[in-house]
Backbone bond lengths (Angstrom), bond angles and torsions (degrees), N, CA, C in turn:
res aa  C-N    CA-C-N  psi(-1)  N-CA   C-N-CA  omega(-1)  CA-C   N-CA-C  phi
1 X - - - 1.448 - - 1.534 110.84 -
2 X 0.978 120.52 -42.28 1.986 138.60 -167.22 1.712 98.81 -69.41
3 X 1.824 106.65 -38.59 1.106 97.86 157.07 1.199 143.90 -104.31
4 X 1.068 131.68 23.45 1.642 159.15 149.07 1.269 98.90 -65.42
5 X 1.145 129.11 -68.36 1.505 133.41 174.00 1.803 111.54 -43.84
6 X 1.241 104.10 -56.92 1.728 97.13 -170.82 1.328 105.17 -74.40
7 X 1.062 140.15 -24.43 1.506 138.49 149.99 1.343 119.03 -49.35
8 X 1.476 127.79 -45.96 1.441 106.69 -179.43 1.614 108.26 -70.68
9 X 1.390 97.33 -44.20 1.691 96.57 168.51 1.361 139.25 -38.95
10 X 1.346 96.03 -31.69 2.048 102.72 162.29 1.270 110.11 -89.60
11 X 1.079 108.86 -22.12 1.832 99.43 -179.09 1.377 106.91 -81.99
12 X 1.412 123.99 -40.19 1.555 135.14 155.19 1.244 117.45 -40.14
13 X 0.987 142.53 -51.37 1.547 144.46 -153.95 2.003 106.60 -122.74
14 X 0.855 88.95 -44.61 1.592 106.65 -170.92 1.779 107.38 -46.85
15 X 1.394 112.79 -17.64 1.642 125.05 -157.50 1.816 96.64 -34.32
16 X 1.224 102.31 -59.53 1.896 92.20 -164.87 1.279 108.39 -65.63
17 X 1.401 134.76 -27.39 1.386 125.69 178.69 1.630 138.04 -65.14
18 X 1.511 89.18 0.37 1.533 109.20 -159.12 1.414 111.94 -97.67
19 X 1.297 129.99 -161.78 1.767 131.40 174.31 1.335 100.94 -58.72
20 X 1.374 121.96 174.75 1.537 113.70 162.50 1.422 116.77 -89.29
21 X 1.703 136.26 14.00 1.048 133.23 146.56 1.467 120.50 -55.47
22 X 1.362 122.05 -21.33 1.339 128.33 -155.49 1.727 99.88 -105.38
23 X 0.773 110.51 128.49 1.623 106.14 174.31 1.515 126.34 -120.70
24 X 1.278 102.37 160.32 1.309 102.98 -162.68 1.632 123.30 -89.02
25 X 1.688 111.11 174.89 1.156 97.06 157.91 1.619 146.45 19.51
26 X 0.946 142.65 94.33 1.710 138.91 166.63 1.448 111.64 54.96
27 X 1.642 104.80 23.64 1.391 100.78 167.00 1.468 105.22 -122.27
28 X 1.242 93.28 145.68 1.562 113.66 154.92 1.658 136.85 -66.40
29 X 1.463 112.05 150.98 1.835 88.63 -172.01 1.475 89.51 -106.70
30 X 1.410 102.48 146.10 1.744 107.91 163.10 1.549 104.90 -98.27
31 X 1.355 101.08 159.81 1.642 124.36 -168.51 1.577 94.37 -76.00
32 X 1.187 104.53 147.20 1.360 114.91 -170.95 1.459 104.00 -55.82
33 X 1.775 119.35 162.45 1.216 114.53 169.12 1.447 110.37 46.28
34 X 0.953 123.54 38.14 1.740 147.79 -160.75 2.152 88.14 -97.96
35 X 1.251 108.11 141.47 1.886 103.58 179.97 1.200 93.67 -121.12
36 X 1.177 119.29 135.61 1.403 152.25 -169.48 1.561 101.70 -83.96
37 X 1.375 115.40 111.95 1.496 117.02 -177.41 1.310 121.30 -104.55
38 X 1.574 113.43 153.18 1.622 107.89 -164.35 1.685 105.17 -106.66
39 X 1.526 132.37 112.38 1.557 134.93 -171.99 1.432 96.34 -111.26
40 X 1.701 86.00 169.94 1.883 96.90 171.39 1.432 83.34 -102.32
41 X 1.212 113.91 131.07 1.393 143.35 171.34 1.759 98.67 -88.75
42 X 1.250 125.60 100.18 1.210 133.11 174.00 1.488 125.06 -99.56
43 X 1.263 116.20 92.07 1.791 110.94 -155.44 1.864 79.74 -109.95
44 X 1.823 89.86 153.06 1.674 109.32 -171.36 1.504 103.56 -132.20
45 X 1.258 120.39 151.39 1.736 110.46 158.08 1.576 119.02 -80.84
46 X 1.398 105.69 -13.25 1.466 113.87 -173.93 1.928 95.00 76.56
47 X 1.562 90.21 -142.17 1.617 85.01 163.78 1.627 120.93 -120.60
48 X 1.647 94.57 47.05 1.691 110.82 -179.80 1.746 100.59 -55.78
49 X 1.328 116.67 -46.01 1.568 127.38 -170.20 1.328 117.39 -80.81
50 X 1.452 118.68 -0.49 1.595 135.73 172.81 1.956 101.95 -74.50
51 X 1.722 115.01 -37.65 0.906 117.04 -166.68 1.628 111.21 -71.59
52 X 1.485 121.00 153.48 1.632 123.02 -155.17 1.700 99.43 -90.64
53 X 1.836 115.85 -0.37 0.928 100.70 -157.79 2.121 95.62 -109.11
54 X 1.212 93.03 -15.03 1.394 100.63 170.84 1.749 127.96 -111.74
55 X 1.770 106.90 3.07 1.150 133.34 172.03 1.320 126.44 -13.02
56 X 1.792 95.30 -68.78 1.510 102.24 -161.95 1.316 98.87 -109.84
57 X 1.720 119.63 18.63 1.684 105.25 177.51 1.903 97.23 -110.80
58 X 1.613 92.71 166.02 1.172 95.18 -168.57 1.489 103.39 -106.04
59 X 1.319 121.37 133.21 2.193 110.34 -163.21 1.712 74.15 -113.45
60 X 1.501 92.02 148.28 1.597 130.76 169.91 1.850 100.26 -111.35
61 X 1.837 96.53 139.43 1.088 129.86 151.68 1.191 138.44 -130.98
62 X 1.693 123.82 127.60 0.927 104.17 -171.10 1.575 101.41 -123.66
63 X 1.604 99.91 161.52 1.961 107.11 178.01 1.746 103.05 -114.19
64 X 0.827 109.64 121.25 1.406 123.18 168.69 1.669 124.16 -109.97
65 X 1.012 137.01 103.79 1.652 145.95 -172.90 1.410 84.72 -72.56
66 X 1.687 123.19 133.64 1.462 110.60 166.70 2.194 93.86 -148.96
67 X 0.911 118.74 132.12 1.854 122.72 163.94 1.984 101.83 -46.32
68 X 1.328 108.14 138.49 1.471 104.98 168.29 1.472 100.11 -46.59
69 X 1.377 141.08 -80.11 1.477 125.63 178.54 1.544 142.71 16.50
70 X 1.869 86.95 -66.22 1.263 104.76 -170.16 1.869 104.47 -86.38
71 X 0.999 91.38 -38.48 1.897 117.47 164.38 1.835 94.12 -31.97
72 X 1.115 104.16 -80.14 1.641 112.90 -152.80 2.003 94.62 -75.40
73 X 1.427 135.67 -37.15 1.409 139.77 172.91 0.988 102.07 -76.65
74 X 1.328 147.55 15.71 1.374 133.83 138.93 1.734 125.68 -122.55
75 X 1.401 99.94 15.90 1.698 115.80 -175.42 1.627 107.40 30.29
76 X 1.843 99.43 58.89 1.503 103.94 160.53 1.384 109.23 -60.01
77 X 1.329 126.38 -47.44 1.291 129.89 -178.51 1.976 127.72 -39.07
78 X 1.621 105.13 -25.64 1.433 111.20 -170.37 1.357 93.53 -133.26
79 X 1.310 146.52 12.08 1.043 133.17 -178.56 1.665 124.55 -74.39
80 X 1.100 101.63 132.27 1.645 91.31 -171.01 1.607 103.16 -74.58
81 X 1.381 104.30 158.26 1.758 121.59 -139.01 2.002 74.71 -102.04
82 X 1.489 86.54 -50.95 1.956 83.18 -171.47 1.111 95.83 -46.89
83 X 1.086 135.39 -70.65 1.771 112.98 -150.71 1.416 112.58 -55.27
84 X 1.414 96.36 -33.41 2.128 103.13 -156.97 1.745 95.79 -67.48
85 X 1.869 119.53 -30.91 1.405 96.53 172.51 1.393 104.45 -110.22
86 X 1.235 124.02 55.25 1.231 132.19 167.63 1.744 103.11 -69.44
87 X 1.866 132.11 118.87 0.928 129.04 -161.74 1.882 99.05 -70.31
88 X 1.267 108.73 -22.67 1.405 89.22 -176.89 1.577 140.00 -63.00
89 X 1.411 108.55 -10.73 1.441 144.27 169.31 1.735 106.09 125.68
90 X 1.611 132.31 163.02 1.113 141.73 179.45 1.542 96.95 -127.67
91 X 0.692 99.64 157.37 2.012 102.61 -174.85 1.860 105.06 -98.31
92 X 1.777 105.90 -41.66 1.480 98.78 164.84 1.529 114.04 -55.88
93 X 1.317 133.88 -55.17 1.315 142.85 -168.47 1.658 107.13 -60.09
94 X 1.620 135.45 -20.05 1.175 120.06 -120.04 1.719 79.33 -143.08
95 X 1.415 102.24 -29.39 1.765 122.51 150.51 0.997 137.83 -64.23
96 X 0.994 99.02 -20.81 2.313 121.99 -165.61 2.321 94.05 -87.18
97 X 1.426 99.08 142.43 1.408 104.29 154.64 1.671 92.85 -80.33
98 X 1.248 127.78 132.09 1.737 127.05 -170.25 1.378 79.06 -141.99
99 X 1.274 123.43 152.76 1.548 142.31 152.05 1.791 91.56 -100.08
100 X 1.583 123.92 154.90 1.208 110.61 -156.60 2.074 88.10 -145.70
101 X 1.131 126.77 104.47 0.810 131.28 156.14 2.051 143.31 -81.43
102 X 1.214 114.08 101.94 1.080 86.09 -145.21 2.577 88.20 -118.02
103 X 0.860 89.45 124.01 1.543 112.50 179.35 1.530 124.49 -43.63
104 X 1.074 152.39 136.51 1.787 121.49 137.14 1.947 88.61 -144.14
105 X 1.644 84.15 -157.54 1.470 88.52 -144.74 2.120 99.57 -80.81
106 X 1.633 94.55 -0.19 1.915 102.61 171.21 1.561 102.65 -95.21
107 X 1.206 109.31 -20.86 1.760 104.36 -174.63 1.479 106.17 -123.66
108 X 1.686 89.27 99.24 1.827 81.43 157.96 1.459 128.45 -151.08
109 X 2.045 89.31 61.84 1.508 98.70 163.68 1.686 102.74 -157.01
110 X 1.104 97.71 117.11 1.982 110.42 174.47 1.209 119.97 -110.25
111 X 1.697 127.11 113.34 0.824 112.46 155.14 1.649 135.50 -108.88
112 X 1.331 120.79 144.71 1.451 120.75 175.04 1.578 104.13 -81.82
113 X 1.241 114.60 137.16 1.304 114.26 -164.75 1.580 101.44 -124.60
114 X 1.563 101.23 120.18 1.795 98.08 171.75 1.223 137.18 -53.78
115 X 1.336 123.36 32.51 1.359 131.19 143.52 1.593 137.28 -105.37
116 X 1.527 90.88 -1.46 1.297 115.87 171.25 1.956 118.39 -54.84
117 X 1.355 100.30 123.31 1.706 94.54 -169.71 1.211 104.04 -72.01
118 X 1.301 131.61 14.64 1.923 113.97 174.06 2.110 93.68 -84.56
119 X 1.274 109.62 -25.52 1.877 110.95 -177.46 1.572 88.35 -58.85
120 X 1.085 149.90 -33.92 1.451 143.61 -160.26 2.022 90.44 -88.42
121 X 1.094 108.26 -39.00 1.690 94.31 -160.99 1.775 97.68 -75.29
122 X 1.563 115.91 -29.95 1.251 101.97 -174.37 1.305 95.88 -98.13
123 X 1.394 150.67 21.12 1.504 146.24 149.98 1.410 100.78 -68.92
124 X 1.255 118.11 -62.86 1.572 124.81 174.98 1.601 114.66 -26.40
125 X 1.679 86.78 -39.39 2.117 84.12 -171.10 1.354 110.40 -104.96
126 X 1.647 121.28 47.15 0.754 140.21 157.04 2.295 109.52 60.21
127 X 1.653 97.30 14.89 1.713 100.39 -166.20 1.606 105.40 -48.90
128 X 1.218 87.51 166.81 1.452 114.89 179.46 1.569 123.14 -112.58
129 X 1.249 111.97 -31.86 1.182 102.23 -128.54 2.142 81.73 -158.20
130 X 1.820 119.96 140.21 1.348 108.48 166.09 1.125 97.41 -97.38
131 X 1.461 96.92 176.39 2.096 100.37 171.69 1.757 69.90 -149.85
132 X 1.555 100.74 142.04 1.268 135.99 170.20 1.422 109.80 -127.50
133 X 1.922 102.69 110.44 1.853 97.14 171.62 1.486 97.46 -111.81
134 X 1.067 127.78 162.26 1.497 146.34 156.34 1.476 111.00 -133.24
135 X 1.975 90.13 153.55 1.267 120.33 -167.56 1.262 93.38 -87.06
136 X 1.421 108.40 135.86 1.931 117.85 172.00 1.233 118.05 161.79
137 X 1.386 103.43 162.39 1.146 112.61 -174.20 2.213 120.93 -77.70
138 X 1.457 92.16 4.70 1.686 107.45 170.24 1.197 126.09 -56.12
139 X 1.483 138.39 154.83 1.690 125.72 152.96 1.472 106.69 -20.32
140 X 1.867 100.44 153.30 1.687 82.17 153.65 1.768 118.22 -114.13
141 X 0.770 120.66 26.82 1.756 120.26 145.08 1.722 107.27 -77.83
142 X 1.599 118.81 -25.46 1.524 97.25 174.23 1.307 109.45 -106.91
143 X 0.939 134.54 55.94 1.565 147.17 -168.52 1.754 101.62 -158.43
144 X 1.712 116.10 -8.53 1.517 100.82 155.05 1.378 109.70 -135.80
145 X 1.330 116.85 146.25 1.452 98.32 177.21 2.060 95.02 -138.54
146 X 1.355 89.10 148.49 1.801 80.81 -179.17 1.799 90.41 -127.55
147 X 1.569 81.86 145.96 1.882 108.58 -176.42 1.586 98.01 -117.42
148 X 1.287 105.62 171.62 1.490 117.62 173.87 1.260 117.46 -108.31
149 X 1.067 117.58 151.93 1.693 124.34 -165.05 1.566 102.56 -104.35
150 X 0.803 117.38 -8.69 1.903 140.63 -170.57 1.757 83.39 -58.42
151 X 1.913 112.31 104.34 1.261 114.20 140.62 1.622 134.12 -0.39
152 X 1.256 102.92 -64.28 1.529 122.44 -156.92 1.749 101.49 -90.36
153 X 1.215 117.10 5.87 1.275 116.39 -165.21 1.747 87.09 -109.98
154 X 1.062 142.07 -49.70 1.479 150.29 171.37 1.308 134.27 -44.62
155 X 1.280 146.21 88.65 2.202 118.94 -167.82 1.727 80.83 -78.81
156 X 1.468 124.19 -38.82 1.772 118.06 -162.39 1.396 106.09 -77.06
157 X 1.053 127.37 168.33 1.401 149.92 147.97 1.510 117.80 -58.99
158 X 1.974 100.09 -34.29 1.603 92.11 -154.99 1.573 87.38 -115.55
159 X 1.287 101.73 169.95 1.447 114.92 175.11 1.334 122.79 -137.26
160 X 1.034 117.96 117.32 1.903 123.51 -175.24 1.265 131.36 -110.54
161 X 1.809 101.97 102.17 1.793 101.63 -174.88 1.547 92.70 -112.96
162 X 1.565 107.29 143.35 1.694 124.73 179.00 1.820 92.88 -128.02
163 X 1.293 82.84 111.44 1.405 114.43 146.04 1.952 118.59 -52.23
164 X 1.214 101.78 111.15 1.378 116.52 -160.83 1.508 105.42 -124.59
165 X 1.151 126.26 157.34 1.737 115.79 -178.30 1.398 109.14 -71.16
166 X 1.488 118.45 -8.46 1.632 103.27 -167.06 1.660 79.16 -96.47
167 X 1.341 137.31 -32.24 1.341 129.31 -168.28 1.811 103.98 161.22
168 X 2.040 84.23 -166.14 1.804 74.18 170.50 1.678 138.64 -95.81
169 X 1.344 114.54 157.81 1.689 92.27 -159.13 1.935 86.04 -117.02
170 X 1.263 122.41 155.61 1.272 103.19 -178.39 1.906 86.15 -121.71
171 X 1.607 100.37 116.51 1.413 128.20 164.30 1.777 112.63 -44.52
172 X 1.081 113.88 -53.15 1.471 118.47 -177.32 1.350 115.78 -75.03
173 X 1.486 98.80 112.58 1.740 97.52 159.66 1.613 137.10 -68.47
174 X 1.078 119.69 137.24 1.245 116.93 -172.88 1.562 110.87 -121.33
175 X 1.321 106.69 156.79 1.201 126.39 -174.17 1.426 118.08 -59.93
176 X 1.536 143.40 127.51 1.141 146.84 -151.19 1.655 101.33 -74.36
177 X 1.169 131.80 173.87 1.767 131.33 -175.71 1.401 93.26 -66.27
178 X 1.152 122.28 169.78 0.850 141.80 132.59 2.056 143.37 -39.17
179 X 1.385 126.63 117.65 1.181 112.39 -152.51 1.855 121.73 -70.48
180 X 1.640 94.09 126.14 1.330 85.57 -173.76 1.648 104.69 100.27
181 X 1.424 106.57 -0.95 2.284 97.12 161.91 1.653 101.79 -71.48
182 X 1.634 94.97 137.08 1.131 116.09 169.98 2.146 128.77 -44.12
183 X 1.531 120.51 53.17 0.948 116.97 -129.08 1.692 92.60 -86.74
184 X 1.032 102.32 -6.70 1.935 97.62 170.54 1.878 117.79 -70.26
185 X 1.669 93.53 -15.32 1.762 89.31 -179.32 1.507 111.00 -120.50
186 X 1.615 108.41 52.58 1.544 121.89 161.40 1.189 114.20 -165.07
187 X 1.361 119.43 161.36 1.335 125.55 -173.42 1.566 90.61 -110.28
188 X 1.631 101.10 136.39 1.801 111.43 162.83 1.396 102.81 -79.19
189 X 1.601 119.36 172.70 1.071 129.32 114.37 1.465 136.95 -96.49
């Protein structure tokens, strides 16, 4: 039994360490030969910036397009958020093509719009997949959340995540996997 258990536990947790069939962490797998689609990514504060206790500061978000690969060889998944918006610079953050959204209590709706030439730099790198971190005082599993860029996963164009005090919530529904994804060797969110 003890080892039944430590086996699911590596197969559970283990996702980035594995072949690159295997994927990691809070990602989803896209269907092979899967096309990478370009949305207006529309991020909001809701009325997170109405509150007196986050008022007068200004919260940063950033979107990063990254391949599961690069996802799991750079442990986007566990990286602590403090350092990455540490104002002094982070070298992952400062490395990244990032579109960079940043909030206050007059602005609280950004959108990245799919004609934007950073969708060409992460088309180039063949991404898969967004990762959205935000600055805050939230968990940090709810302060990132990663979506799939997979065409076939979308009916909209646009996509809507609101920044909420517990974290981010993603507004847009998306289309269920595909029939027959391997769903025992990934974790949803």
């Amino acid at each position: 039994m003890r080892m039944a258990l430590l086996l699911l536990g590596l197969l559970f947790f283990g996702g980035c360490t594995q072949n690159e069939g295997f994927w990691g962490p809070v990602l989803e797998v896209s269907p092979p030969n899967s096309v990478m689609g370009k949305y207006d990514v529309t991020l909001s504060s809701g009325r997170l910036l109405n509150n007196t206790d986050v008022e007068s500061r200004a919260l940063e978000v950033d979107v990063i397009a990254l391949t599961n690969k690069k996802y799991c060889q750079d442990k986007w998944f566990e990286y602590d958020l403090k350092s990455y918006f540490d104002p002094n610079g982070d070298t992952l953050r400062d490395n990244s093509p990032v579109w960079r959204a940043t909030f206050s209590s007059t602005e609280n709706k950004q959108t990245l719009q799919s004609d934007n030439p950073i969708w060409a730099i992460w088309e180039a790198s063949n991404a898969t997949h967004l990762v959205v971190v935000a600055q805050g005082d939230a968990e940090e599993d709810s302060r990132r959340i990663v979506i799939p860029l997979d065409r076939s996963r979308w009916l909209e164009d646009d996509i809507e995540i609101r920044l909420m005090g517990s974290g981010l919530v993603l507004r847009t529904r998306r289309l269920p996997p595909w029939p027959g994804q391997p769903s025992a060797k990934f974790q949803s969110y």
